[in-house]
N, C-alpha and C positions, 0 to 999 in steps of 0.2 A: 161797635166801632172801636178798632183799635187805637191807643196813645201811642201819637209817633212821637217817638226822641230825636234832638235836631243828632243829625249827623256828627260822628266823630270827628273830634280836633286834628289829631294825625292826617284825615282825610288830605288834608292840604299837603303833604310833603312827599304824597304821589301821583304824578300825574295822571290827567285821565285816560291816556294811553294807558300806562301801564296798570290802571285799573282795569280798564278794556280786557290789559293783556291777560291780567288774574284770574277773572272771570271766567277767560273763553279756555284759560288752559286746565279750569277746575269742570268746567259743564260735564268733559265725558266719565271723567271717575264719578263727578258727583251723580249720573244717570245711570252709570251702572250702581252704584252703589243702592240709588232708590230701589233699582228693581230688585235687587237683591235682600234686602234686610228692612226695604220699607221708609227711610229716612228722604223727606222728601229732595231734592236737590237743592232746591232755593232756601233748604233748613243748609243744607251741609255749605254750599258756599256763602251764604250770609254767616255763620259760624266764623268759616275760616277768613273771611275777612273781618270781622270783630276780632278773632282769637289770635289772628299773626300779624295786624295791622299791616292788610295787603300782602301780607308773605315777606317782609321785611324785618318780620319777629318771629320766627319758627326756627329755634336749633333743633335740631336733627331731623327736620322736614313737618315738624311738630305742627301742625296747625289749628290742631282744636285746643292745645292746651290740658291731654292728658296727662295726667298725672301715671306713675308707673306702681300704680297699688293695684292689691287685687288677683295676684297671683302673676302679673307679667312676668313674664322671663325672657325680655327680648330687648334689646340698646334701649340704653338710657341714656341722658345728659342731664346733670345739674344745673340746675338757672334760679336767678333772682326771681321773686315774685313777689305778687301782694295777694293776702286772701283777708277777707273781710272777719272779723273775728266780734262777736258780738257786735255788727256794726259797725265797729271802728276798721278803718284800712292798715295792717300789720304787714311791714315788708318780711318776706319767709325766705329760704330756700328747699328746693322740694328739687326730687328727681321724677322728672317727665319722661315719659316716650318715648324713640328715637325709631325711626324709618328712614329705608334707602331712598323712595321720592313721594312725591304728595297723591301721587295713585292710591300708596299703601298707606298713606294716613287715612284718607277720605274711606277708603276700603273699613280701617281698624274702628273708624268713630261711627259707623254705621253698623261694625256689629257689638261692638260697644254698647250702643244704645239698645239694638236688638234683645241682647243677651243681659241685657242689665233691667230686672224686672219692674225697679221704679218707674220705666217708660213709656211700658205697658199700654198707659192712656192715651199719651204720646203719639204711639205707632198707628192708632186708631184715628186721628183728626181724618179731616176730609182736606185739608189741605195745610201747605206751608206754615203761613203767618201763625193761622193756630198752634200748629206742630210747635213752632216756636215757644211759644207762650208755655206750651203743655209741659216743653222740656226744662224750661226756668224752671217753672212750680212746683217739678221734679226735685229740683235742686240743683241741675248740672253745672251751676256753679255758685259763689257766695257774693257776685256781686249785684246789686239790689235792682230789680227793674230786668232783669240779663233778656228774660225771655220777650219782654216787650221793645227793648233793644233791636233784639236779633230778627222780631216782626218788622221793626221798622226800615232795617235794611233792607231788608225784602221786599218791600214797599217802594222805598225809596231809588231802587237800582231796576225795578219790574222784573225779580229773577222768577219770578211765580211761572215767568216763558219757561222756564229751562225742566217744569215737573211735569210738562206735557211729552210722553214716551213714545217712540216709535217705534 
């Protein structure tokens, strides 16, 4: 049984239209994207609504919160951040990612994941919630909990509809 985490505080300062609206305009990259690289859809839009707080945090269409290491060679933008640093929370500045719309994010953090072999495990779940969990414990990011986080969005919004393909 998974530990749900209560809902995010930000929650509140977007409506639930425009949650609606975030949702249904990430469903069709996020299903191509499944089909393509494996990442389930309900991982990829649970992500980008944790990672852009609803799409109201993403410069340059950023939504997962890549970082530009790694060999990128494509738009960048520098942003405030925090990354967890032995536990304690350390405001940073880091240069991220940068895409022309959120097709092409959703696109880059599927093969991202793909191609990034700590995933590995990951790509193998049998579904979402897990996928999630898998990709925390991965590391995908530093803040504590991330992957049972990003289950419980999942959970909490029933995107698990959205990993069923047509």
């Amino acid at each position: 049984m998974a530990v749900h985490f209560p809902l995010l505080a930000w929650v509140e300062t977007v409506t639930p239209q425009q949650q609606a609206d975030f949702i249904a305009s990430l469903v069709p990259g996020a299903q191509a994207a499944q089909k393509k690289w494996g990442v389930f859809a309900s991982v990829s839009i649970a992500q980008a609504i944790f990672e852009s707080a609803w799409g109201t945090k993403a410069p340059g269409n950023n939504l997962y919160g890549v970082q530009a290491i790694g060999g990128w060679s494509g738009p960048t933008v520098m942003e405030s951040t925090h990354e967890y640093v032995h536990g304690v929370n350390t405001p940073a500045q880091e240069k991220f990612r940068a895409y022309p719309d959120r097709a092409a994010a959703i696109d880059d953090h599927g093969k991202f994941l793909h191609d990034n072999g700590r995933y590995i495990k990951a790509l193998q779940c049998a579904d979402g919630p897990s996928q999630a969990i898998a990709i925390g414990a991965a590391g995908y990011s530093t803040t504590p909990g991330y992957g049972q986080m990003i289950a419980s969005e999942i959970y909490a919004r029933n995107l698990t509809q959205y990993d069923t393909l047509t």
